[in-house]
N, C-alpha and C positions, 0 to 999 in steps of 0.2 A: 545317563543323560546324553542328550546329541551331541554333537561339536557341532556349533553354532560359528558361522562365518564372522568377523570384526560387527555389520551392521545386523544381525540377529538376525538372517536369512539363514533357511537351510542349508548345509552345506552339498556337496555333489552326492556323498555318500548318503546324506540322508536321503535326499531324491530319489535315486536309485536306488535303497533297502523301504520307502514307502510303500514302491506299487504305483507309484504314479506314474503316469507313460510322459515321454518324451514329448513335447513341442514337434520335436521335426518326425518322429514315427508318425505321423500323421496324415496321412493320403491328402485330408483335406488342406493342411499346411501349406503342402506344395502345390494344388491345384490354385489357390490363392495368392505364394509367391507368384508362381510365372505368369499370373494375371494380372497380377498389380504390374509387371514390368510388360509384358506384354501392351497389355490396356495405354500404361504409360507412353509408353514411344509414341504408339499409335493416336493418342491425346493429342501430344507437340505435333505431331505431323499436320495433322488434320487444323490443330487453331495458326499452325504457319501459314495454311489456304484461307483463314479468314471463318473457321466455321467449327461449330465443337462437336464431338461424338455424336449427345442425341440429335443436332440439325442432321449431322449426314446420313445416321440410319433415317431420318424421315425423306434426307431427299432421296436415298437410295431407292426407300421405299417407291418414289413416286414415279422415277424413272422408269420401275419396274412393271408399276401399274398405268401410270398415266395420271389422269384428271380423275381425283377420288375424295368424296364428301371427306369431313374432318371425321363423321364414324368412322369411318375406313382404317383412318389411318389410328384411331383408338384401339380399335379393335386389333388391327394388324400386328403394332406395337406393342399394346397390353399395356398403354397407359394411359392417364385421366385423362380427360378433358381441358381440364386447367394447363396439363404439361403440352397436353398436342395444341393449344392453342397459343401460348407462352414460343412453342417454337416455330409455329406457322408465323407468327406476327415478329419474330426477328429474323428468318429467311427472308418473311417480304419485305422486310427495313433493310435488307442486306440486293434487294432484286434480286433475290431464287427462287421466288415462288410470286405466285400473286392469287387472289380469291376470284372468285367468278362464280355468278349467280347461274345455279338453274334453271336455264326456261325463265317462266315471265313473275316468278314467285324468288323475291330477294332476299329472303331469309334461307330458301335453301342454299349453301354454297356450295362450290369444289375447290379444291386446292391443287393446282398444277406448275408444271416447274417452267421459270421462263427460257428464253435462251440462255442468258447465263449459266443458271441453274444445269439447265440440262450440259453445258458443255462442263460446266465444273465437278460432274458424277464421275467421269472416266478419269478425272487427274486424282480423284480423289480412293477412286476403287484401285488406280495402279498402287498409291500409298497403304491400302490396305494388303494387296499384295504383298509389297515389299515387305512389309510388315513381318507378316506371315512366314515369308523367305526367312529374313532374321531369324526368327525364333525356331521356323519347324521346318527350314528346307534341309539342315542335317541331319534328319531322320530318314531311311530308305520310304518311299513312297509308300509301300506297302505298310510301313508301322503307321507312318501318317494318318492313311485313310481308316486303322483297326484303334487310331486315338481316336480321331472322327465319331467314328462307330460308337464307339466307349462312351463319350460324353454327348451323345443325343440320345441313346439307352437312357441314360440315365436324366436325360432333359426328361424323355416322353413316361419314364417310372414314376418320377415327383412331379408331373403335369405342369414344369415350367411352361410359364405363358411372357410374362412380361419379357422383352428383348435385352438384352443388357445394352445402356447408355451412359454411364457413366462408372 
């Protein structure tokens, strides 16, 4: 019979004579640790400017593109309609954005960034940065850009679409 720990949990030996593989042997484990801390930092950073992950990838977005219908920015993002509209409507409660009709028909809209907005992208991309520095500038550039490589392989293998926002 096993040796059974005080609370009837397997003990280390029984783990290891299972077959059961380790927690941390797991590629996917650690892709998930340094993301949860990564993600993290970069979370507090970004709601110390007054704005939470999915707002700044939407205004990043916009920067990028300009004045672009709320499809756009669904599509862009790879998420619903409820959520792209959910963060357009607290950008413009926050003056980052504002809506603006097409042409002479008011149902179509666009969403574009106002001044604030736009000047709040660069303070907000250097915190990305930084970010970045933190976690991945102790690596020679060269590994950097072949992790790069590595987890967009693997973005376009499993046809990730939606962005990550939170």
């Amino acid at each position: 019979m096993p040796i059974q720990a005080k609370n009837n949990a397997p003990s280390k030996l029984d783990v290891a004579c299972s077959g059961i593989s380790e927690l941390e042997s797991h590629l996917g484990f650690w892709v998930r640790y340094v993301s949860n801390h990564v993600s993290s930092r970069f979370q507090g950073s970004v709601e110390a400017c007054g704005v939470s992950v999915s707002e700044w990838v939407a205004l990043r977005q916009l920067f990028k593109t300009g004045a672009c219908p709320p499809s756009e920015l669904i599509e862009t993002l790879g998420m619903t309609k409820g959520a792209v509209s959910k963060i357009v409507t607290r950008l413009q409660a926050k003056g980052l954005v504002e809506r603006a009709a097409i042409g002479n028909d008011s149902r179509a809209q666009q969403v574009l960034l106002t001044k604030a907005g736009r000047k709040l992208v660069p303070t907000l991309a250097s915190l990305a940065d930084r970010n970045d520095e933190i976690f991945f500038g102790h690596l020679h550039p060269g590994k950097r850009d072949e992790l790069m490589v590595i987890l967009k392989k693997i973005v376009r293998l499993h046809q990730f679409q939606q962005v990550p926002v939170e």
